[in-house]
N, C-alpha and C positions, 0 to 999 in steps of 0.2 A: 588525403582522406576525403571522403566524401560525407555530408553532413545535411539533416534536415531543419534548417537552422528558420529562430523568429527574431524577425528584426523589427515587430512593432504589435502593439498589444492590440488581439481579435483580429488579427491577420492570420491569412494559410501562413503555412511553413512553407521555405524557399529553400529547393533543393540545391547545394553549391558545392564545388569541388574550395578543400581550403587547405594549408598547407599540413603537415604533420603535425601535430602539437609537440611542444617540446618539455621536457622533465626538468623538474626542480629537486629538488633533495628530498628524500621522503616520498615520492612519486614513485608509479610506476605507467605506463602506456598498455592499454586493453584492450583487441583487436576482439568486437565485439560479431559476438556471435548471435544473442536474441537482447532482444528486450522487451518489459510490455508496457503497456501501457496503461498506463494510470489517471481517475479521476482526478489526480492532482497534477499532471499535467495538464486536464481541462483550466485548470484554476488559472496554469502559468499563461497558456495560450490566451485564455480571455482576460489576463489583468486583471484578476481577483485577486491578487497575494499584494503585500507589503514588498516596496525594496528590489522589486524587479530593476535588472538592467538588460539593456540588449547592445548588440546582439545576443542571443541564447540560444543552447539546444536543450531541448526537453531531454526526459529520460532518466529515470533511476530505479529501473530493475533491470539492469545487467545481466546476462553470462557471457564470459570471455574469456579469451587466454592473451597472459603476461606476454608481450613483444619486446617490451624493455623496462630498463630498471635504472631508478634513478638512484645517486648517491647516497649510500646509508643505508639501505633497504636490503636486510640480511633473513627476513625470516618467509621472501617469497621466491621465486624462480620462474624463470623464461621457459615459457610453455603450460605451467599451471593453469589450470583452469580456475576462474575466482568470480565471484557475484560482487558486484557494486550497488549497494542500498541509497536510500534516502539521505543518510546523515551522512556527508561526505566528511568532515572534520570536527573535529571544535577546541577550544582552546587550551585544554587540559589545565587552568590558573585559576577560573573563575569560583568561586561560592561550589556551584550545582557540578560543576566535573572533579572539585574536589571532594564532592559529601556522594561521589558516585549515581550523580544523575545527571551526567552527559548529554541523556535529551532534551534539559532544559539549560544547558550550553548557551552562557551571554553572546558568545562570537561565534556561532557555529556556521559552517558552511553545507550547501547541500546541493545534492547531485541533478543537473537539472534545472535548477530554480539560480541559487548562487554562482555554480560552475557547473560548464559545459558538461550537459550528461550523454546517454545513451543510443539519441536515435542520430548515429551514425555509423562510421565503419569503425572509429576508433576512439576512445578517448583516457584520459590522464585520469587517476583517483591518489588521494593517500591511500600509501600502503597500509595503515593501521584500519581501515576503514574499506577492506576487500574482504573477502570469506572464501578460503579456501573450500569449494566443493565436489574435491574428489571425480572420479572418472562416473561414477554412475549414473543414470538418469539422463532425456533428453532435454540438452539447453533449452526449448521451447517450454517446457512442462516446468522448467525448473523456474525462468524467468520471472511470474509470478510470483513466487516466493518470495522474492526481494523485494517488496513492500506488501503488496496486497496479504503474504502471507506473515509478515514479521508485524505490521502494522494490526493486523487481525490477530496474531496471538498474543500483541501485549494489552489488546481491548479485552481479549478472553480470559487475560489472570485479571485485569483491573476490575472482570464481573466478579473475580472471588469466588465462591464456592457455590455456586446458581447450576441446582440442577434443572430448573424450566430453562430454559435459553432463549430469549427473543433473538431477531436476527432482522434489523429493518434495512431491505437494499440488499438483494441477493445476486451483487455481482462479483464481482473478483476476489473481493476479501472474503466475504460472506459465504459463498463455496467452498472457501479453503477451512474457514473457521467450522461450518457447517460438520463436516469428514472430521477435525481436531475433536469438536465437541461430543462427534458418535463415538467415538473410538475413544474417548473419556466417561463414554456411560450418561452421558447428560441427555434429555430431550429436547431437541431442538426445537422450534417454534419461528417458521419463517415469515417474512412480511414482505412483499411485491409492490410495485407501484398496479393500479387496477388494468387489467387487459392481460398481463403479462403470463400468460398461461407456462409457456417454455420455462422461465424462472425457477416457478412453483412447482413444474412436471421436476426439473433438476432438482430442487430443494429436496419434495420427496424421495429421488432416486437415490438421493445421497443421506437417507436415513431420516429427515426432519418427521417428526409427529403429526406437522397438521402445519400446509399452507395456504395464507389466504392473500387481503390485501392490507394494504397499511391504516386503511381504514376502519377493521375489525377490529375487535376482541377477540383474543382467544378463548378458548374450551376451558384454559387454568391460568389461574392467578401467574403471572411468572417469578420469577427470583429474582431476576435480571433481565435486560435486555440490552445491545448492541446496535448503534445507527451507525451506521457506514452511508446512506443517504447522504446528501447536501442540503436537506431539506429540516429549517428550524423548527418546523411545525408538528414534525416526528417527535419532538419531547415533549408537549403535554400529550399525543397521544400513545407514546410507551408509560409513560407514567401513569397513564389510567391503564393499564395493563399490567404491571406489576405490583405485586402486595407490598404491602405492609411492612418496611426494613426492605424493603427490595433499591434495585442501582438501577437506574440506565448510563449507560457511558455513550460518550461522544464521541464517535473515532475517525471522526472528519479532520483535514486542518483546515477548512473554511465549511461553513454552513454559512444558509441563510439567517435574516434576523428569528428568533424566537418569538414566539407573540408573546403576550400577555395572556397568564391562567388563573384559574381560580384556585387559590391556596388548599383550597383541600385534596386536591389529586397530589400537593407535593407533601402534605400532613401525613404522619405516621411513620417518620423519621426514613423516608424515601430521598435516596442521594439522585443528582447529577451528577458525573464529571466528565472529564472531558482526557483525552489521548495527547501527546505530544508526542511524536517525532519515536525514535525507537537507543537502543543502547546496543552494544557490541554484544553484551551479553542477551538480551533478546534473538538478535542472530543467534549465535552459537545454541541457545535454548532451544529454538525453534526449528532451527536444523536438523539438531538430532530429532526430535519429538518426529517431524514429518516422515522422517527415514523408518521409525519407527511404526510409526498409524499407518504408514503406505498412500498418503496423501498425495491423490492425484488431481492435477489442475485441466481443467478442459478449457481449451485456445481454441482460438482462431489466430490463423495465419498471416499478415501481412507482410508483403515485400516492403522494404524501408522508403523506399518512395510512395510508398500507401500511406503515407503517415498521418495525411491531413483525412481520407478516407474510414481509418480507423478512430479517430477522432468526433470526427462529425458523429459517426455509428453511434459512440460510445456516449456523445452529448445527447443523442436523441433515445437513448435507451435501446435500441435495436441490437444491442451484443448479448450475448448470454454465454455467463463464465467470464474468461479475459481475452485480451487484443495482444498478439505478440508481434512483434516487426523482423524480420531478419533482413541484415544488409545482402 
């Protein structure tokens, strides 16, 4: 197999041919077809996360098809096509996977970060932690989905029932969320870093009411609003944005530090919270929902060997939409 592998944190990826990987019980091998690329791969590459080891391969939005199967593994098949997400395992023992919240899993593993993920030609997942997704649709378009869009629909139930929709950071997820939230009747309300015209032309193209920059206010009070940024300074300023009983959520897994605000932007029994990681059943949820809304993702293309090229793009803000790799 061939693999875009980091072997030391804020270093390029190093393209290496490496042996097959091999299956444990409960495995299967996935003979990848796209993958994209994710802000949270920025994190692994520059050694911002907790708990890194290397060597590593980035990667956990998957599509692929089953090459092999490991021991036990009755409810998938050689040749199926399956998306590999974020939450590669987790222990099924603890507190949080017994009370049915998986994604805050003591022991969990994760694709990419924990174990070998995506940007190569093939790699291993638990079979409980695949998603069968049918012949339709192109792997490129679909790729996204597996985080940017499962990560982005479970920011969008945790807004609850907000029909203003803030939307700070309108890349990968924010797109995807953008198309859920019109096709649910909500008014979207986008947020750009300043310059970013392309963003804000997509936002509107894609249904949003009115975009600006993260620096504004909007035209109405919001309900809610969604940072998908890395940026801690985006919460006092969505929170002077939403009313009164309004949320922002946080659907980063790292930001920066938050500053210090003055208490009355968060008075009026205005929440925080924040996103972790996703659950099998967000999959499954989010699946059907997009097949439904006809939610489409706009990529850009990279050959697997681009990997570090797609990256840089994506740190420096120059993408719009998402980055997908194909080997």
């Amino acid at each position: 197999m061939y693999a875009m592998v980091l072997t030391a944190p804020e270093t390029p990826l190093i393209g290496m041919e490496r042996p097959d990987p091999k299956l444990k019980e409960g495995e299967v091998r996935v003979k990848v077809d796209a993958c994209g690329v994710c802000r949270t791969d920025l994190h692994v590459v520059d050694g911002e996360l907790e708990h890194l080891r290397y060597p590593i391969i980035p990667g956990h939005q998957v599509v692929g098809r089953i090459e092999a199967i490991g021991h036990a593994v009755t409810d998938l098949c050689i040749g199926m096509r399956v998306g590999v997400p974020w939450l590669g395992s987790t222990c099924g023992n603890c507190p949080y996977c017994r009370r049915q919240e998986e994604n805050l899993c003591d022991h969990p593993e994760f694709t990419g970060y924990t174990r070998d993920g995506g940007f190569a030609s093939h790699l291993v997942a638990d079979h409980r932690y695949c998603f069968p997704l049918g012949e339709d649709g192109d792997d490129t378009l679909l790729a996204p989905l597996l985080c940017a869009g499962l990560i982005g629909w479970r920011s969008l139930v945790m807004a609850g029932e907000a029909r203003n929709l803030g939307i700070y950071g309108f890349g990968a997820a924010g797109h995807i969320v953008a198309q859920v939230a019109h096709w649910q009747q909500r008014a979207v309300y986008a947020f750009t870093r300043r310059g970013d015209s392309e963003a804000q032309a997509l936002a509107l193209s894609l249904g949003a009411r009115w975009a600006g920059t993260s620096e504004e206010i909007p035209p109405i009070a919001l309900d809610a609003a969604i940072i998908y940024a890395p940026i801690g300074a985006l919460v006092p300023q969505a929170l002077r944005a939403v009313r009164k009983g309004g949320r922002v959520v946080c659907a980063g897994i790292h930001m920066s530090d938050i500053p210090s605000f003055p208490y009355n932007i968060l008075w009026g029994e205005r929440q925080v919270v924040s996103v972790a990681n996703l659950t099998r059943k967000d999959g499954t949820d989010f699946l059907k929902i997009a097949h439904e809304a006809g939610i489409r993702t706009h990529t850009t293309i990279f050959s697997l060997r681009e990997a570090n090229e797609a990256l840089s793009l994506l740190r420096d803000g120059k993408l719009t939409g998402a980055a997908v790799l194909r080997p």
